[in-house]
C-alpha positions in Angstrom: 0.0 0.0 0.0 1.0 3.3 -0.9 1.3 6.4 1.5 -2.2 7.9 0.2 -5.3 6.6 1.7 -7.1 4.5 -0.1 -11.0 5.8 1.0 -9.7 9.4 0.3 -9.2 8.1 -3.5 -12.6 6.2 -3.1 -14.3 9.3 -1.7 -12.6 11.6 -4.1 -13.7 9.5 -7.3 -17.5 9.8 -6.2 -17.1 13.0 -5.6 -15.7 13.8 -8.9 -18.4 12.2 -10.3 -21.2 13.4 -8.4 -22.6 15.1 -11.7 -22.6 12.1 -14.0 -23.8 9.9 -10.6 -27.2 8.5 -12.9 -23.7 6.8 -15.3 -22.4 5.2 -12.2 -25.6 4.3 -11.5 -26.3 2.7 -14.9 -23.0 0.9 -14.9 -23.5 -1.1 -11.3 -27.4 -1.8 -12.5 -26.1 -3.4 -15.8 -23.8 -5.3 -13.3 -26.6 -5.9 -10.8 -28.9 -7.2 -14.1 -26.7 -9.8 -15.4 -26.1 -10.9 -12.1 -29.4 -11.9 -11.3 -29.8 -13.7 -14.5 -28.0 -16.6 -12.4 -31.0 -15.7 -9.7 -32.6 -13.3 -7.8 -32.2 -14.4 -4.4 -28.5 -13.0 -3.1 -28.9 -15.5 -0.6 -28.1 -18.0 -2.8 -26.4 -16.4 -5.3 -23.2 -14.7 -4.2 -22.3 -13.1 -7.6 -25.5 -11.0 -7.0 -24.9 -10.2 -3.2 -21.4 -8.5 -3.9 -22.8 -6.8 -6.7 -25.2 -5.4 -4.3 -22.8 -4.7 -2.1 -21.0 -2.8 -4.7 -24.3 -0.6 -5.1 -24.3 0.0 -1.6 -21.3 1.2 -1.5 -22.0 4.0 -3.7 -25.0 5.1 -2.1 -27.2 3.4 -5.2 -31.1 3.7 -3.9 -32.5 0.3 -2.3 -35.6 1.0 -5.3 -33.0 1.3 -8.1 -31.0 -2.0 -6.5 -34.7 -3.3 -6.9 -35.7 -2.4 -10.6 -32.1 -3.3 -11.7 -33.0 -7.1 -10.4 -36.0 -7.1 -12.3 -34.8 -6.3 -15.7 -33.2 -9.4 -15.5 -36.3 -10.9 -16.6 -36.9 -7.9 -18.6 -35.3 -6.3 -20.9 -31.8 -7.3 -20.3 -33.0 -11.2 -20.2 -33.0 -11.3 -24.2 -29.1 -9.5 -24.1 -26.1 -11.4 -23.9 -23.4 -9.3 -22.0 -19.7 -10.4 -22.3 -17.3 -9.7 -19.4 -14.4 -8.6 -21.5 -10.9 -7.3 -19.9 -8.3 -4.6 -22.1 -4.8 -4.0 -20.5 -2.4 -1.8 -21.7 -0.2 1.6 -21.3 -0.6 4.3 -19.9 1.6 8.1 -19.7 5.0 7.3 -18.7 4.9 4.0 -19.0 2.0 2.9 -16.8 0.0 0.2 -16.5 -3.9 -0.3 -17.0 -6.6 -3.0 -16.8 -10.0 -2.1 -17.9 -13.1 -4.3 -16.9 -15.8 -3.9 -19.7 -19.6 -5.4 -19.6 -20.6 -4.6 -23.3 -23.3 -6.3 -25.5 -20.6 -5.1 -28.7 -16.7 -6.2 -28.4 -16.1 -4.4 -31.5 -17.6 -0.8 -30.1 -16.3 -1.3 -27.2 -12.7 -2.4 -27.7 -12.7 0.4 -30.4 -13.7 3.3 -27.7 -11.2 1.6 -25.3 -8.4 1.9 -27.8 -9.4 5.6 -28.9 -9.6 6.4 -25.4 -6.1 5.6 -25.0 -4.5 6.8 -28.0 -6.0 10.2 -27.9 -4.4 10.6 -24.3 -1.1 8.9 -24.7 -1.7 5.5 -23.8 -1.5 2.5 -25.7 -3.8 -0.8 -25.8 -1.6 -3.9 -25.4 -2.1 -7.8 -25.8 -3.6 -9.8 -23.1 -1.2 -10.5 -20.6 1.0 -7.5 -20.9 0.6 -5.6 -17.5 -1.7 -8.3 -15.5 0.8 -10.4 -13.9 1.8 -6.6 -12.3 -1.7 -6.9 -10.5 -3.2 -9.2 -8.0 -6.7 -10.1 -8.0 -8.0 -9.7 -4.4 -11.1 -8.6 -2.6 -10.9 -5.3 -0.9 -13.3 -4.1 1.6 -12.6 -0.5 2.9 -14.3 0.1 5.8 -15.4 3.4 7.1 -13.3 4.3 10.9 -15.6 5.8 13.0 -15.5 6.8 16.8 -17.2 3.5 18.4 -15.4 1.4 15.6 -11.7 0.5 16.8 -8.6 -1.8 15.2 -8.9 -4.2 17.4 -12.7 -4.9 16.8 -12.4 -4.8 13.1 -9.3 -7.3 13.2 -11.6 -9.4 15.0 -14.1 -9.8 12.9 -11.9 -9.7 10.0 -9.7 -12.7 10.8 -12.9 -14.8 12.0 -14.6 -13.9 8.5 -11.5 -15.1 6.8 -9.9 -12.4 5.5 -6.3 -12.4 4.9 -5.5 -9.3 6.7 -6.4 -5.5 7.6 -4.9 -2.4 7.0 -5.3 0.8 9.4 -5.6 4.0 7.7 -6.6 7.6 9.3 -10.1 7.4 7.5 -10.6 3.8 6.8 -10.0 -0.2 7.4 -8.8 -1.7 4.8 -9.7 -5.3 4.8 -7.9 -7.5 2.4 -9.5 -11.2 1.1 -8.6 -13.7 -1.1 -10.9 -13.8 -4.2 -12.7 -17.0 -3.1 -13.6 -15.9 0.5 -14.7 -12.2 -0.4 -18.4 -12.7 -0.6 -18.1 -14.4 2.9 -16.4 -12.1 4.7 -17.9 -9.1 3.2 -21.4 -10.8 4.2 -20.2 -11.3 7.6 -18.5 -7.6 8.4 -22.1 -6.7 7.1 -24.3 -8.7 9.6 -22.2 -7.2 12.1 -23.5 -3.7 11.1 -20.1 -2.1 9.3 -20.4 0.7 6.9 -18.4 0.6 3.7 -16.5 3.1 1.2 -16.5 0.3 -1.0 -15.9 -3.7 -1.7 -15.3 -5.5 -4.7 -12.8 -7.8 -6.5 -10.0 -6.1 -7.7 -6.6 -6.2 -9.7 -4.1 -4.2 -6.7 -0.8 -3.5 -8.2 2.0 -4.8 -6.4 3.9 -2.0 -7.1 2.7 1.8 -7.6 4.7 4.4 -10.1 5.3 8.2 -9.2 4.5 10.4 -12.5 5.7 14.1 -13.1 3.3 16.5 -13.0 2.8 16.6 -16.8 2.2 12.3 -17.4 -0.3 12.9 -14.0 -2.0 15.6 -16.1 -2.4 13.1 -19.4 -3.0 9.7 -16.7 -6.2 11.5 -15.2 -7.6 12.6 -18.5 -7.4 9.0 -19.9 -8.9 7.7 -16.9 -12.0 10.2 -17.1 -12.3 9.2 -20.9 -12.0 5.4 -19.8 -14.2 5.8 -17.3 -16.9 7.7 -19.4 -17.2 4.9 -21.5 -20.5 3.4 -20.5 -19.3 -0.2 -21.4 -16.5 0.3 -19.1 -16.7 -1.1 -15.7 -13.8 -0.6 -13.5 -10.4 1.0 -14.6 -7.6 -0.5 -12.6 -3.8 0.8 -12.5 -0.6 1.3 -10.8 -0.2 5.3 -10.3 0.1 6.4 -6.9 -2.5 9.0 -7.2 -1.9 12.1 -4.7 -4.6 12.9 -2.0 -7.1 15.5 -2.6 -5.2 17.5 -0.3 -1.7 16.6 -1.4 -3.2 18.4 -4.6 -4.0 22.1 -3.2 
């Protein structure tokens, strides 16, 4: 883990995209759709509960959650959605992963590869930057007053999880990919508030850019991230706090 907290960078992305929140919204119900094709019970199907979870996180309205689960059997049930990953360069040198839900490989893999040229990037072959990243479930936990280390450790380590991370705003609480639905299900039954938790692809190592290549990075990851196949963006760029930034 880098010096920067990770829930500042959470809390700064949503912030950042407070105006275009009905996109995000649209993104984690296409997500929420195709999960429920496998059934609408999260109970039963765990794909479904972490993509809840995931909606959660971001503050996505229990009645939006709800109409999302019922276009499975709507007008998403006759769409076949492929779960298609791009990796490639980025300014400097960096590395990216993009996670893409898309109906279109062709559209999307050409807005993907646009997205990068135009901002100095560069699409590579599968493989190129992956084995840089490792695929892990990440629960960051909101630290409040009544919630301490200890506690969270606690729970943490009973759920499974590999281990936690103490941050000034946050817990971070690391899981393998097979026990994250678990132990995300369990910090929730014991009534812990998230900045967010999902599988991702964590570098395990971060790059510093000059102020120029950070300029050119954040502009490809806005126009990555506008793309309303795209999913999740992942990459290695220690981004600076919001207040390293003023």
């Amino acid at each position: 883990m880098s010096g920067h907290s990770h829930a500042a960078n959470v809390a700064k992305k949503k912030e950042k995209n407070a105006a275009i929140k009905g996109k995000i919204y649209t993104k984690i119900g296409r997500e929420l759709a195709v999960a429920a094709k496998a059934g609408a019970d999260p109970d039963t199907n765990s794909k479904l509960a972490d993509a809840i979870a995931k909606a959660r996180a971001a503050n996505m309205p229990n009645d939006n959650i709800k109409r999302c689960i019922a276009k499975a059997t709507g007008e998403f049930a006759a769409t076949t959605y492929e779960e298609l990953t791009y990796e490639g360069y980025g300014p400097s040198g960096s590395a990216i992963i993009v996670k893409t839900l898309t109906d279109n490989k062709n559209r999307t893999v050409d807005f993907v590869r646009t997205a990068m040229r135009k901002h100095g990037g560069q699409l590579g072959n599968a493989g190129c930057v992956s084995f840089t990243f490792q695929n892990m479930g990440v629960i960051v936990v909101e630290r409040t007053v009544d919630l301490d280390e200890d506690t969270v450790m606690e729970y943490a380590l009973d759920a499974g999880a590999d281990d936690v991370i103490t941050e000034d705003d946050a817990y971070v609480v690391n899981t393998s990919v097979s026990a994250f639905s678990e132990v995300r299900k369990y910090l929730e039954d014991k009534g812990l508030k998230f900045f967010s938790a999902q599988v991702e692809m964590v570098p395990q190592n971060k790059v510093t850019l000059d102020e120029e290549s950070l300029v050119k990075f954040n502009k490809l990851l806005d126009a990555l991230e506008d793309i309303d196949d795209v999913q999740d963006v992942y990459h290695n760029v220690d981004l600076p706090d919001e207040e390293d930034e003023d």
